[in-house]
Each structure stands twice: as C-alpha cells, then as structure tokens.
Biopython code that builds the backbone (N, CA, C, O; Angstrom):
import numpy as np
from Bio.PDB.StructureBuilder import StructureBuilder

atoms = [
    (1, "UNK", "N", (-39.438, 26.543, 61.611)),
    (1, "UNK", "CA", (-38.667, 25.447, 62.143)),
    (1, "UNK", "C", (-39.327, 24.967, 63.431)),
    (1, "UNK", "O", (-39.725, 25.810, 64.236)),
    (2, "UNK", "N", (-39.484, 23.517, 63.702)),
    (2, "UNK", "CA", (-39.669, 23.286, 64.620)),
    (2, "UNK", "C", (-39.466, 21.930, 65.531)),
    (2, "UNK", "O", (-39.864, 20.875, 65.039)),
    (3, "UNK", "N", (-38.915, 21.911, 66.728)),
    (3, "UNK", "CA", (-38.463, 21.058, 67.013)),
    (3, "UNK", "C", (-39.018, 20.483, 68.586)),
    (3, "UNK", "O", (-39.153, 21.058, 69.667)),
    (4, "UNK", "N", (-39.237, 19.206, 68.178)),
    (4, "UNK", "CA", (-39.842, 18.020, 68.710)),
    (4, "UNK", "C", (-38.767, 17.212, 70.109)),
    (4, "UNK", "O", (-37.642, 16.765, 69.885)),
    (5, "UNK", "N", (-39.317, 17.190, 71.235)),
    (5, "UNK", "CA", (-38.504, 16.614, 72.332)),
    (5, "UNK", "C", (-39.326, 15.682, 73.511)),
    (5, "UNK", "O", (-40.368, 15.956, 74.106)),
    (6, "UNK", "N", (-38.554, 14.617, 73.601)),
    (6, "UNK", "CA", (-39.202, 13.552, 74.574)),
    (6, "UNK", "C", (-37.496, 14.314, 75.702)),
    (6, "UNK", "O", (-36.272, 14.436, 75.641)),
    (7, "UNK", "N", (-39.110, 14.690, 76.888)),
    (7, "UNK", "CA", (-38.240, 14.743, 78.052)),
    (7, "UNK", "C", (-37.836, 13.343, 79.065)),
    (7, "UNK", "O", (-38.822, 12.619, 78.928)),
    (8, "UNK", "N", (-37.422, 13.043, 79.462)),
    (8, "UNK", "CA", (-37.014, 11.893, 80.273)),
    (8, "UNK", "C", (-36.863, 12.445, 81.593)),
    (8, "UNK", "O", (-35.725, 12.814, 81.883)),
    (9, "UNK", "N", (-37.708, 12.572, 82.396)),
    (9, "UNK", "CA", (-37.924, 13.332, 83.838)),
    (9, "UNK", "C", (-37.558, 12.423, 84.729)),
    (9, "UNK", "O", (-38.482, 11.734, 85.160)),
    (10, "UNK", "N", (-36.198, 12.143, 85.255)),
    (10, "UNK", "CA", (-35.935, 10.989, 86.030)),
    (10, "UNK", "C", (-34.595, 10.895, 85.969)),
    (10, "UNK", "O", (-33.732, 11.766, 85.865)),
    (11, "UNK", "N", (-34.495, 8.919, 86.100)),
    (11, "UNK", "CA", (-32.890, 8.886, 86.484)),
    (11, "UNK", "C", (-32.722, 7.507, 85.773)),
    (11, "UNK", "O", (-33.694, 6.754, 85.708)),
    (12, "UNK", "N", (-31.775, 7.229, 85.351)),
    (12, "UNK", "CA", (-31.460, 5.756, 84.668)),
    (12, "UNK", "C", (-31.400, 5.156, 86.277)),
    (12, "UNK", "O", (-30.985, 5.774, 87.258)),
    (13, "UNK", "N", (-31.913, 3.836, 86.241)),
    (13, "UNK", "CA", (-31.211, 3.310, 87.402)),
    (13, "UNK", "C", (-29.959, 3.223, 87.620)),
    (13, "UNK", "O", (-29.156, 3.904, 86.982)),
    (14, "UNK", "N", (-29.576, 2.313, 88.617)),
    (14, "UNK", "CA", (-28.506, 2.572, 89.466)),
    (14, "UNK", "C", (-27.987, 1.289, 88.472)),
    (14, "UNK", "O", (-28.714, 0.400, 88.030)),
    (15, "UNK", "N", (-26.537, 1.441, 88.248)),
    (15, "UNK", "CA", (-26.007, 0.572, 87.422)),
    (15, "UNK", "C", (-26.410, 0.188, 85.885)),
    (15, "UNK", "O", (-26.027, -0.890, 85.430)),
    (16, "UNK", "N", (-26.905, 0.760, 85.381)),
    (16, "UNK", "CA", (-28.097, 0.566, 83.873)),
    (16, "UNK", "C", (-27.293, 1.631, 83.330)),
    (16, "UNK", "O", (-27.020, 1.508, 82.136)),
    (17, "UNK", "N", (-26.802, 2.762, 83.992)),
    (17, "UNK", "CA", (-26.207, 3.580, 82.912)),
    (17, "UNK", "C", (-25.657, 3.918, 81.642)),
    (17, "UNK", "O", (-25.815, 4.797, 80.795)),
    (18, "UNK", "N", (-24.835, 2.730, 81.842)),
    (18, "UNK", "CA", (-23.911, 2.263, 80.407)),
    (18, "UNK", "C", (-24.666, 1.597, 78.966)),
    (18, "UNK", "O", (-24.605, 1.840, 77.760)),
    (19, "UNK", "N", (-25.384, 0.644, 79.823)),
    (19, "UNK", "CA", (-26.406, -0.010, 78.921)),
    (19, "UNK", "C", (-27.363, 0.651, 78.182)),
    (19, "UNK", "O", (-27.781, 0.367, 77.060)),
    (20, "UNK", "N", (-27.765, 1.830, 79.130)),
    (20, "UNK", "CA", (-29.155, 2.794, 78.673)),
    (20, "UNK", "C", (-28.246, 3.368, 77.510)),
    (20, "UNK", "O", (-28.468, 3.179, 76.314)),
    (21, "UNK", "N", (-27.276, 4.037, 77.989)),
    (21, "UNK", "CA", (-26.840, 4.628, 76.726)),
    (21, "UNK", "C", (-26.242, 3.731, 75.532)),
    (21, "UNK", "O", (-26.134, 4.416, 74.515)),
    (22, "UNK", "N", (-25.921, 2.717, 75.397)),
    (22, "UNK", "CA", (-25.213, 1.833, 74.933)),
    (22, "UNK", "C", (-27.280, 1.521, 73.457)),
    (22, "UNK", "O", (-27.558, 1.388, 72.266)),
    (23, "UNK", "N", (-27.690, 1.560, 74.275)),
    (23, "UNK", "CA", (-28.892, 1.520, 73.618)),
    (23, "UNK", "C", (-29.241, 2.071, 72.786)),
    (23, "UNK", "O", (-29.541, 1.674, 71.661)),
    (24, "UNK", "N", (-29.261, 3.551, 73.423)),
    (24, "UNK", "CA", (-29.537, 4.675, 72.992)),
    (24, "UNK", "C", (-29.001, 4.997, 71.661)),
    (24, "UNK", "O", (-29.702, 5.404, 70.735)),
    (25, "UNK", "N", (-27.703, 4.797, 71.599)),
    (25, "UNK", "CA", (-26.365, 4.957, 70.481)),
    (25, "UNK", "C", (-26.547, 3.664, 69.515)),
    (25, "UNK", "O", (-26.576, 3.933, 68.314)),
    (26, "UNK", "N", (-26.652, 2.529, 69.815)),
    (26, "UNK", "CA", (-26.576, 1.535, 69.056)),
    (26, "UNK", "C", (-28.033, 1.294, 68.200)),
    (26, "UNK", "O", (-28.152, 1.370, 66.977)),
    (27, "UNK", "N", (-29.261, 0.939, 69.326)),
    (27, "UNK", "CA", (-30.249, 0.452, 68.770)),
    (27, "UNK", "C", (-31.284, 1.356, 68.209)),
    (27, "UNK", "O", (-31.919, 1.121, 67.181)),
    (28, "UNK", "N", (-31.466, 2.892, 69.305)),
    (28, "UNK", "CA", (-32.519, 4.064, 68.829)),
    (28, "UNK", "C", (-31.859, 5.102, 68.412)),
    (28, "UNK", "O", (-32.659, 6.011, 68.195)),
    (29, "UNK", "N", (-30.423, 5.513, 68.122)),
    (29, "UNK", "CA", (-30.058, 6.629, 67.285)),
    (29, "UNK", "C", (-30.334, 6.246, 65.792)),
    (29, "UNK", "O", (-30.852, 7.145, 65.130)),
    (30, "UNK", "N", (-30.092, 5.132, 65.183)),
    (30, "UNK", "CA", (-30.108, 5.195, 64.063)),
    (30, "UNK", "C", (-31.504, 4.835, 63.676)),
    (30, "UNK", "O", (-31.727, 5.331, 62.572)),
    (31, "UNK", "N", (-32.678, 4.084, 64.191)),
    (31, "UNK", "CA", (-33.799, 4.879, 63.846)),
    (31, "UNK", "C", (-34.414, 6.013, 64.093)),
    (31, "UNK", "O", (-35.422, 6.345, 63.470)),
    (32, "UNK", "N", (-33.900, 6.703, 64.990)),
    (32, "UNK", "CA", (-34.397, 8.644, 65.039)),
    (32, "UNK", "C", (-33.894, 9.114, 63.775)),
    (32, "UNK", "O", (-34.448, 10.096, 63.281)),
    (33, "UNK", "N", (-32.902, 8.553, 63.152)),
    (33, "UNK", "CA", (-31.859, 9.145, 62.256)),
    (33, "UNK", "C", (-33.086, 9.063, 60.751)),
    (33, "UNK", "O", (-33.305, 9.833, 59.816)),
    (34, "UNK", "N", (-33.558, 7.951, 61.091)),
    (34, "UNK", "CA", (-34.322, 7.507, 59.926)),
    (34, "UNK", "C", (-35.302, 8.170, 59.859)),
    (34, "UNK", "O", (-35.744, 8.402, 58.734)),
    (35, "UNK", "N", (-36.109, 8.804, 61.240)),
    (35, "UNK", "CA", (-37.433, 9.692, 60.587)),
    (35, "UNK", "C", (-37.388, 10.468, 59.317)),
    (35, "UNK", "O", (-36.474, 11.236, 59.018)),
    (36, "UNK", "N", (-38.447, 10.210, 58.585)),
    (36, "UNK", "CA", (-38.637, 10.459, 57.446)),
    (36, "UNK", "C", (-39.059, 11.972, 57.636)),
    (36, "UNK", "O", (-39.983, 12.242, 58.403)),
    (37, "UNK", "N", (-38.303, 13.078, 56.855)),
    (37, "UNK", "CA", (-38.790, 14.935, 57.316)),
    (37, "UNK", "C", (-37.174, 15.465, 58.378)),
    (37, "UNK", "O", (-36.524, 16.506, 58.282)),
    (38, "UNK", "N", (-36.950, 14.214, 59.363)),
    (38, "UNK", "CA", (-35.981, 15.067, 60.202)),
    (38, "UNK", "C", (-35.234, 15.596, 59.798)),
    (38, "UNK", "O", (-34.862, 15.389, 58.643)),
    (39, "UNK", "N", (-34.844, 16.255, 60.364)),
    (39, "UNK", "CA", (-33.481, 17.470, 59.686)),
    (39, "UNK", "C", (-32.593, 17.334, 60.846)),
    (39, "UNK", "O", (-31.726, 18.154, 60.545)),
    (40, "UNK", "N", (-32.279, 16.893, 61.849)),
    (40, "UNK", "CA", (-31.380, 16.914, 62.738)),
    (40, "UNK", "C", (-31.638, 16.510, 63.842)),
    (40, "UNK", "O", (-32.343, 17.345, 64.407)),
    (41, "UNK", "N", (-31.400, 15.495, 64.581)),
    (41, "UNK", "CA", (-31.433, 13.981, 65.575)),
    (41, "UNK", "C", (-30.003, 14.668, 66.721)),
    (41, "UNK", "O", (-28.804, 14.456, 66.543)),
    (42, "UNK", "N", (-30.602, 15.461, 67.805)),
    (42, "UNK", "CA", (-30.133, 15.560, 69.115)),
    (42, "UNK", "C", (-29.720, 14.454, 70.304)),
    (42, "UNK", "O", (-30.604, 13.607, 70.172)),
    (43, "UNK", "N", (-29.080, 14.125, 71.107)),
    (43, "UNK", "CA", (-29.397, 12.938, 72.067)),
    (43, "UNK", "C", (-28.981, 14.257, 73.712)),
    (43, "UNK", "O", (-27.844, 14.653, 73.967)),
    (44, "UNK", "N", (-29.738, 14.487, 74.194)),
    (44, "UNK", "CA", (-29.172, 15.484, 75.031)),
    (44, "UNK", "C", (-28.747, 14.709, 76.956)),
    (44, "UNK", "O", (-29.757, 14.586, 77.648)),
    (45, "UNK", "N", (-27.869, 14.426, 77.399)),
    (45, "UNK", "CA", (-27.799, 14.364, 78.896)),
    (45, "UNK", "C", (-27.714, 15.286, 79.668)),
    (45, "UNK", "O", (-26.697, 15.972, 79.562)),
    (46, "UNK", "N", (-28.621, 15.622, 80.619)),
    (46, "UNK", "CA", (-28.317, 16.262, 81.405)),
    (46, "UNK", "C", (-26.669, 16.235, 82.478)),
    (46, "UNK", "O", (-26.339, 15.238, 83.121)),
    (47, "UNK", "N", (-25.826, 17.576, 82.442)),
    (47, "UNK", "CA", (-24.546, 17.396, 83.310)),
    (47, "UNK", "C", (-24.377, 17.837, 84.544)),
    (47, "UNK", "O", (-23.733, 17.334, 85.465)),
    (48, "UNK", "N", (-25.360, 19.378, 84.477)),
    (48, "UNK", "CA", (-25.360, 19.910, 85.404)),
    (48, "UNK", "C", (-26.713, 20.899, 85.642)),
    (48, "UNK", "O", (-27.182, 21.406, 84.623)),
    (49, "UNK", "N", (-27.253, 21.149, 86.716)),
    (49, "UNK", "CA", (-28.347, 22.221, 86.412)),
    (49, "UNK", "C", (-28.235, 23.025, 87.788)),
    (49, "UNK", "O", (-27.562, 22.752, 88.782)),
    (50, "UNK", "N", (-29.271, 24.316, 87.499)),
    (50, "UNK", "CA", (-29.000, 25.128, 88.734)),
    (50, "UNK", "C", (-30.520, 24.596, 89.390)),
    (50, "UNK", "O", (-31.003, 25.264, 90.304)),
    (51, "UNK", "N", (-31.046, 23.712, 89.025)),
    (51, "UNK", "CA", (-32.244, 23.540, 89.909)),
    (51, "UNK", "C", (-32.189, 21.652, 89.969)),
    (51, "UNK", "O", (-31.776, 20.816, 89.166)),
    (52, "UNK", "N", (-32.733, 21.570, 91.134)),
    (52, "UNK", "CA", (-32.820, 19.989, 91.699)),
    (52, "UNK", "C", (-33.869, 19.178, 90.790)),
    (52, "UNK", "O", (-33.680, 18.116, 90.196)),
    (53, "UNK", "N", (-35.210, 20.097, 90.855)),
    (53, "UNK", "CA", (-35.987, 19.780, 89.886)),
    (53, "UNK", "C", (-36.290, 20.509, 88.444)),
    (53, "UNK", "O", (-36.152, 21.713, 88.224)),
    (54, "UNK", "N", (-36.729, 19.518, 87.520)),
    (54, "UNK", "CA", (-36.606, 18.356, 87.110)),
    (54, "UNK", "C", (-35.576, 17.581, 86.979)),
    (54, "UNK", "O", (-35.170, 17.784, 85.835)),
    (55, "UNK", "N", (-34.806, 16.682, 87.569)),
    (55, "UNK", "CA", (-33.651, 15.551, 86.890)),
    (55, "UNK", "C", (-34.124, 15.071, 85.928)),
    (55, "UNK", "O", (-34.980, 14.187, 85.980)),
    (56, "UNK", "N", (-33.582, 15.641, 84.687)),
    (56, "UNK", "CA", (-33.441, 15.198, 82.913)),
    (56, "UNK", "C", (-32.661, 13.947, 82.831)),
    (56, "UNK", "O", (-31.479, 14.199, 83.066)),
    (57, "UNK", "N", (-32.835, 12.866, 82.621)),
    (57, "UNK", "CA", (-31.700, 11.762, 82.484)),
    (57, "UNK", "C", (-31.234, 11.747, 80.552)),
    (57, "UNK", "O", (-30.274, 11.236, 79.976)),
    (58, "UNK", "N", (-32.199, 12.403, 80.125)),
    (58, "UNK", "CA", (-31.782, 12.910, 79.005)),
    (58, "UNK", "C", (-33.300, 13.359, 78.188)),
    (58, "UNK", "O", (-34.485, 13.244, 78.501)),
    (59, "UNK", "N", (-32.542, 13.947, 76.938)),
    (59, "UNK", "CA", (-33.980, 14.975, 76.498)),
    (59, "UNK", "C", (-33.171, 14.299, 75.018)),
    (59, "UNK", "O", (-31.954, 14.226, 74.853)),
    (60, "UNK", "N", (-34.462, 13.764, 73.857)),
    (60, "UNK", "CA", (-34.155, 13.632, 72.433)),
    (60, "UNK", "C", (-34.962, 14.872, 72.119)),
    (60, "UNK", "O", (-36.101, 15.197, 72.455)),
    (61, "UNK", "N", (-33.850, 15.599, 71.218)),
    (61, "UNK", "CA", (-34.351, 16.756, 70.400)),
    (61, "UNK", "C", (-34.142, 16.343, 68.796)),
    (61, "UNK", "O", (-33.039, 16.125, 68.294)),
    (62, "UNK", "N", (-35.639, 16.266, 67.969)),
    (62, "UNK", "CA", (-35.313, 16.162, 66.589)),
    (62, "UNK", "C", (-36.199, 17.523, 66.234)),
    (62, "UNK", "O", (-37.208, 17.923, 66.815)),
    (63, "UNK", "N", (-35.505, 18.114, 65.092)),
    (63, "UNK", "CA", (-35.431, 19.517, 63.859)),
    (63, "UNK", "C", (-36.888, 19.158, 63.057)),
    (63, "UNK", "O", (-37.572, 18.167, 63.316)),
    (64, "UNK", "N", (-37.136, 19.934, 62.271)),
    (64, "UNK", "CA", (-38.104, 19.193, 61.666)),
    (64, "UNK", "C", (-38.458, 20.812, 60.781)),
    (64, "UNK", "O", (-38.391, 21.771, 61.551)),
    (65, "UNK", "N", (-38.765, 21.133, 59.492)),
    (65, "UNK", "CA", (-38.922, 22.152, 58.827)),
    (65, "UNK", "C", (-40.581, 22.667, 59.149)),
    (65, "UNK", "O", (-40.894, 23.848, 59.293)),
    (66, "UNK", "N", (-41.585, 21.453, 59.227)),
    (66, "UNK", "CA", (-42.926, 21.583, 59.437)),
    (66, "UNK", "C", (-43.545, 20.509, 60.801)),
    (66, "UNK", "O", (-43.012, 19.522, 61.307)),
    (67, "UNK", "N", (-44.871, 21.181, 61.109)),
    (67, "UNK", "CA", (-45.715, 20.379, 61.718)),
    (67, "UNK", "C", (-45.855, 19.370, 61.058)),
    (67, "UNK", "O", (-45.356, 18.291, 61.376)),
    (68, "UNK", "N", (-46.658, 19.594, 59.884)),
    (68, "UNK", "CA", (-46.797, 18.297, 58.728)),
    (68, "UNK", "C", (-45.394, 17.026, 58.866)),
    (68, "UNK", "O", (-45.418, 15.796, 58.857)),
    (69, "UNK", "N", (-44.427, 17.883, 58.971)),
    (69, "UNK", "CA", (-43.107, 16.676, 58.688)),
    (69, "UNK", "C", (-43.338, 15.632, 60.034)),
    (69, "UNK", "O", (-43.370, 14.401, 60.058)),
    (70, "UNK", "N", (-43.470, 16.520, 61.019)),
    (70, "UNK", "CA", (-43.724, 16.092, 62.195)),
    (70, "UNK", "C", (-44.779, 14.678, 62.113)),
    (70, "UNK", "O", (-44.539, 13.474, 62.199)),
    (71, "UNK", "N", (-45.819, 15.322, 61.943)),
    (71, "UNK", "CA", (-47.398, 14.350, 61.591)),
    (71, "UNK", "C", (-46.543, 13.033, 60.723)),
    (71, "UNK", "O", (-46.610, 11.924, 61.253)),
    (72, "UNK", "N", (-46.030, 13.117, 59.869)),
    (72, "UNK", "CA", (-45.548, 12.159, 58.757)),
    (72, "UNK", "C", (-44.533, 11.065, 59.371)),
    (72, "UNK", "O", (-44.324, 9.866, 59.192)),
    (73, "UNK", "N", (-44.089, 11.934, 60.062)),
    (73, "UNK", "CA", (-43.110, 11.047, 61.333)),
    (73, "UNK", "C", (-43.618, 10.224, 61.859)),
    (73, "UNK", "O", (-43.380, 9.038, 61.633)),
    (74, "UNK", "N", (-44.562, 10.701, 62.811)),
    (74, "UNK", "CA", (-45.249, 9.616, 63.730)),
    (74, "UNK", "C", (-45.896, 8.717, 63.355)),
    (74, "UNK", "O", (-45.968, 7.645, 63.957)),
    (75, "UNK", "N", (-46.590, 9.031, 62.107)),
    (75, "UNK", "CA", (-47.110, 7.976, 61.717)),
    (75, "UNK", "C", (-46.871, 7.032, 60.632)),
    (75, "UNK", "O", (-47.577, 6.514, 59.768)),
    (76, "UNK", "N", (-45.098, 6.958, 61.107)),
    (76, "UNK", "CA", (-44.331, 6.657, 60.182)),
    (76, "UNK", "C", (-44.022, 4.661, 60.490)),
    (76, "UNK", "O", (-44.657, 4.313, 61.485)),
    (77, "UNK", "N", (-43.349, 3.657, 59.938)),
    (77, "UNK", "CA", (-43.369, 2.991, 60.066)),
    (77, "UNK", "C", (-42.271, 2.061, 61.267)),
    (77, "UNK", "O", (-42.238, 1.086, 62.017)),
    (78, "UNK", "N", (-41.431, 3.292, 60.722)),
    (78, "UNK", "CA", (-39.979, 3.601, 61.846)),
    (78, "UNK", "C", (-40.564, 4.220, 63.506)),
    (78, "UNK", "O", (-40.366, 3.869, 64.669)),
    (79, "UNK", "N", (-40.944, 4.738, 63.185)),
    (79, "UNK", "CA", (-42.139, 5.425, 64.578)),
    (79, "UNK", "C", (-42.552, 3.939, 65.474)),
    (79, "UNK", "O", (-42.462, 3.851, 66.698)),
    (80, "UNK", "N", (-42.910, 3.085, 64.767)),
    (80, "UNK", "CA", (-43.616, 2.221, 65.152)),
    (80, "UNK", "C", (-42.454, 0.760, 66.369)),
    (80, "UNK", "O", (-42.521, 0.004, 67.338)),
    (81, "UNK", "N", (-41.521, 1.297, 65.228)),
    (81, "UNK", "CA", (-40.227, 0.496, 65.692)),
    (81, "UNK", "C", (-39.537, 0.821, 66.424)),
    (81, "UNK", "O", (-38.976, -0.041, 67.101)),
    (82, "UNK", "N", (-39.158, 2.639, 66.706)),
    (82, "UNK", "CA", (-38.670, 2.701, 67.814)),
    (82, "UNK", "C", (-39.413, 2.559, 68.942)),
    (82, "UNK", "O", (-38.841, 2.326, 70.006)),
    (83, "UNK", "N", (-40.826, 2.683, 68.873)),
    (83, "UNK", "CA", (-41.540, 2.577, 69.976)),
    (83, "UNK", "C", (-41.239, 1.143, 70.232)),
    (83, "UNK", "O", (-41.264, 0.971, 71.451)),
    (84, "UNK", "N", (-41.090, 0.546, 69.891)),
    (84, "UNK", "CA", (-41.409, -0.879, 70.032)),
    (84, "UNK", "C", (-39.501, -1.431, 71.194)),
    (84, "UNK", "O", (-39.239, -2.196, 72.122)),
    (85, "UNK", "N", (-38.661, -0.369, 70.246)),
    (85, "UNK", "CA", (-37.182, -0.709, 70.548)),
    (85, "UNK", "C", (-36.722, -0.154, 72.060)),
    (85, "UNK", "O", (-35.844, -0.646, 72.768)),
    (86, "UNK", "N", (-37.902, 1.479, 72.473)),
    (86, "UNK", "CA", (-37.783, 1.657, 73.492)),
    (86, "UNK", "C", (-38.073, 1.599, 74.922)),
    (86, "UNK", "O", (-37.902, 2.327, 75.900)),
    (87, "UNK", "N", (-38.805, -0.063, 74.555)),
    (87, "UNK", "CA", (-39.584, -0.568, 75.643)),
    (87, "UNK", "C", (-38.684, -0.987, 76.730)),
    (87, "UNK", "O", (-39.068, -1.037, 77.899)),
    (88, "UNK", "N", (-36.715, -1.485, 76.112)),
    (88, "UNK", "CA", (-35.966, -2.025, 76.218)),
    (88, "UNK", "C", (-35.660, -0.786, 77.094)),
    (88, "UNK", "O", (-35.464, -1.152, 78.253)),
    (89, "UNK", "N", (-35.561, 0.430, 76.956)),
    (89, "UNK", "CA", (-34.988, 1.525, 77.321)),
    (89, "UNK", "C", (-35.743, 1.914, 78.622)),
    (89, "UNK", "O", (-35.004, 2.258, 79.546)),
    (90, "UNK", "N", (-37.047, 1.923, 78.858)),
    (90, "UNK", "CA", (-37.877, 2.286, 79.594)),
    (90, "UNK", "C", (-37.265, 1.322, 80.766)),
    (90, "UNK", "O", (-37.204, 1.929, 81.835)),
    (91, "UNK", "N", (-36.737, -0.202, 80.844)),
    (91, "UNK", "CA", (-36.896, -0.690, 81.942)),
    (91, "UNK", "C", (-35.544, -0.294, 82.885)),
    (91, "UNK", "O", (-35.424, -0.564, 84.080)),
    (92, "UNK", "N", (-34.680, 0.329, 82.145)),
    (92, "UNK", "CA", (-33.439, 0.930, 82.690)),
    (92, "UNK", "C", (-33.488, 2.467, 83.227)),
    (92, "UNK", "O", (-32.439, 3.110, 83.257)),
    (93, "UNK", "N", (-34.932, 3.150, 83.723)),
    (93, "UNK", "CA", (-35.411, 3.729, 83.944)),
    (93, "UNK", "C", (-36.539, 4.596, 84.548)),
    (93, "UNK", "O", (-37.618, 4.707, 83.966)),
    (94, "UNK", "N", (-36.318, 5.110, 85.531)),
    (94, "UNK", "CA", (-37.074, 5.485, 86.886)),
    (94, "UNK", "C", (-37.675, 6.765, 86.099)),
    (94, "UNK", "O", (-36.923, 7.656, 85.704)),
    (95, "UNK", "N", (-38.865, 6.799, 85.926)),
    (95, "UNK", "CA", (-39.666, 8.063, 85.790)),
    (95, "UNK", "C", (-40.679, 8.265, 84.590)),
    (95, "UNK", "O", (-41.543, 7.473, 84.211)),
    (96, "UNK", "N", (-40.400, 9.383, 84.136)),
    (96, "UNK", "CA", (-41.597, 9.669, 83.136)),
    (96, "UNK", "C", (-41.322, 10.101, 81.821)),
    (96, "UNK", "O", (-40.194, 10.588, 81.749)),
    (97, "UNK", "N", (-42.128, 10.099, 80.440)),
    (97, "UNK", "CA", (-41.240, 10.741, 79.475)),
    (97, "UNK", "C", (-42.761, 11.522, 78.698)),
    (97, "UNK", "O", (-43.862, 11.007, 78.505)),
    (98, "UNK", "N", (-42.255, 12.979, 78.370)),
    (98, "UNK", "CA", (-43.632, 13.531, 77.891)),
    (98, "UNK", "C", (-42.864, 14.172, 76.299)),
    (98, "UNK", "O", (-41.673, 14.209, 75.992)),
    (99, "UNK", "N", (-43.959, 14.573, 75.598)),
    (99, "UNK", "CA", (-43.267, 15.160, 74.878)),
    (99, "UNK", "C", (-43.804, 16.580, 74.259)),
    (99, "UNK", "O", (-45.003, 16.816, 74.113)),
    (100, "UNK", "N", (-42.491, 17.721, 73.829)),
    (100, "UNK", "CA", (-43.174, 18.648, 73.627)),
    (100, "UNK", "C", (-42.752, 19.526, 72.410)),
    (100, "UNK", "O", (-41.547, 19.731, 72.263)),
    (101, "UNK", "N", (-43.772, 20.142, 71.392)),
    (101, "UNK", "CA", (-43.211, 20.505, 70.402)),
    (101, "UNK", "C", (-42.952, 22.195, 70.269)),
    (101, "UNK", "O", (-43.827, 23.016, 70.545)),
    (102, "UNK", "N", (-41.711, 22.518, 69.838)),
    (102, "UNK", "CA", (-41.286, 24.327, 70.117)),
    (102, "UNK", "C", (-41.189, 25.039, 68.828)),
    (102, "UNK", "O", (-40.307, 24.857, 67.989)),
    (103, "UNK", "N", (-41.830, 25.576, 68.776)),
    (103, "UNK", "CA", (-41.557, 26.525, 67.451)),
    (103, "UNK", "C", (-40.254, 26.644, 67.725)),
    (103, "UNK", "O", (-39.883, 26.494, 68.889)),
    (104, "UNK", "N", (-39.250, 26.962, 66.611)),
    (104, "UNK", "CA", (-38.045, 27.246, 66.691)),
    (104, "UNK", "C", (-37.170, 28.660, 66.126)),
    (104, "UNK", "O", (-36.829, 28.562, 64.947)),
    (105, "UNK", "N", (-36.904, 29.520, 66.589)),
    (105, "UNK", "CA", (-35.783, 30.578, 65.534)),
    (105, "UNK", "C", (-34.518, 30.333, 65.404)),
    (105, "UNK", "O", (-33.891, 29.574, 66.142)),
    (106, "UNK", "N", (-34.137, 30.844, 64.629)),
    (106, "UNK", "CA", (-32.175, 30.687, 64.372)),
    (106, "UNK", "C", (-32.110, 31.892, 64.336)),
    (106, "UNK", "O", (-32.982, 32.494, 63.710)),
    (107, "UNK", "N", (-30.954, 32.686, 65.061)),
    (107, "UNK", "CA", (-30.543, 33.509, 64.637)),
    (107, "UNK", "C", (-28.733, 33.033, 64.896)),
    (107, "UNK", "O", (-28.210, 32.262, 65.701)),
    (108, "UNK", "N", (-28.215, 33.827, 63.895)),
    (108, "UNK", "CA", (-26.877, 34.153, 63.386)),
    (108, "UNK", "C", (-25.911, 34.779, 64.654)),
    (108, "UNK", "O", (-26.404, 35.549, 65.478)),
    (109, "UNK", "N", (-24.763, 34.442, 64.701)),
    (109, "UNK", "CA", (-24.317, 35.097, 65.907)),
    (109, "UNK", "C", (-23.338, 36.610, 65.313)),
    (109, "UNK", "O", (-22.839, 37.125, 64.312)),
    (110, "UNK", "N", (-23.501, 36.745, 66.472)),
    (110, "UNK", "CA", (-22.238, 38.100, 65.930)),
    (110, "UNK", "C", (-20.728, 38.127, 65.301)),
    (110, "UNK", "O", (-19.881, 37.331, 65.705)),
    (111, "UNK", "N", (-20.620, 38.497, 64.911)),
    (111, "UNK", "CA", (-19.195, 38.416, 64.410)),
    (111, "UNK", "C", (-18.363, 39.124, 65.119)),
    (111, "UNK", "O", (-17.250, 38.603, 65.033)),
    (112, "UNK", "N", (-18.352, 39.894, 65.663)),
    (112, "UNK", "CA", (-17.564, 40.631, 66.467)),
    (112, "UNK", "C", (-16.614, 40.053, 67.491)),
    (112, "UNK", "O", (-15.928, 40.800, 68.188)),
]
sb = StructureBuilder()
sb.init_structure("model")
sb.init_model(0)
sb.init_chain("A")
sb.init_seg("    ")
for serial, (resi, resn, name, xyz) in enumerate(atoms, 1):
    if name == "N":
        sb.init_residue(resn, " ", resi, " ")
    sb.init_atom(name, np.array(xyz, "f"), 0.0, 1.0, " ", f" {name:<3s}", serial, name[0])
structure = sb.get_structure()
C-alpha cells in the first residue's frame, strides 16, 4: 500500500479561507476522486500541532495499491486538469507545496 501526499507548507491567506476550501470541495475533490488506481482521496487541515513549524494549511492524502497505480495517475488526463484547476487554489495561498510518497501498513486494532 502506498500513499501519496501534497504537503501545503503555509497559510491560506487572510480572508481566502472559505473560498480555498470552497474550492477544494467543489472544484478539486471530485477530480482527486477520479484518479484512475486511487483507492481513497483524504483532504487533511491542519487544527492543532505541538510544533510552530511546519504550518500545514492542509495535506491531500490519496491510497493507492501500487507505485505503478501511482505512475498511471500522473500521467493521467485528470492529472492534467487538476493541475490546471489548482492554479486557482495556489493564489489563495502563501507558501509551498511538495510532494511525498509513504509506503504504507495497516494494522488491525485490538479488540480489547
């Protein structure tokens, strides 16, 4: 399993808040939704942290069974479109966005 994340190292501007997310939900969730391979489309905000740095203004986490699914993604046609959709997103936004891919485990919780 492995899963794929654009960090957002920063801060929505001041007043853009609503909109950024309003975006986020309306115009780029439902093409993340569409990557072709994903298995599960995260939208994460940061609420609280015990450290100052990094301010996360939010982190997209998508699932993905393979690297390959991954590869198939990006160079997918939808890929092309959200890039294109989150240019809109970038200007409501102070900072940087990198991205990084995690091998993933599941484990089962206890029952107890």
């Amino acid at each position: 399993m492995f899963i794929r994340c654009a960090f957002f190292r920063g801060r929505v501007k001041a007043g853009m808040e609503e909109a950024f997310d309003r975006h986020v939900h309306e115009r780029l969730v439902p093409l993340w939704t569409r990557f072709p391979g994903a298995l599960e489309v995260r939208v994460l905000r940061q609420v609280e942290s015990d450290v100052s740095d990094p301010e996360l203004a939010m982190v997209l986490a998508i699932r993905w069974a393979s690297r390959e699914d991954i590869a198939r993604a990006l160079d997918s046609p939808v890929r092309c479109e959200s890039r294109e959709v989150s240019k809109k997103l970038f200007e409501m936004f102070d900072g940087t966005v990198f991205h990084t891919v995690f091998s993933a485990g599941e484990f089962a919780l206890s029952a107890s």
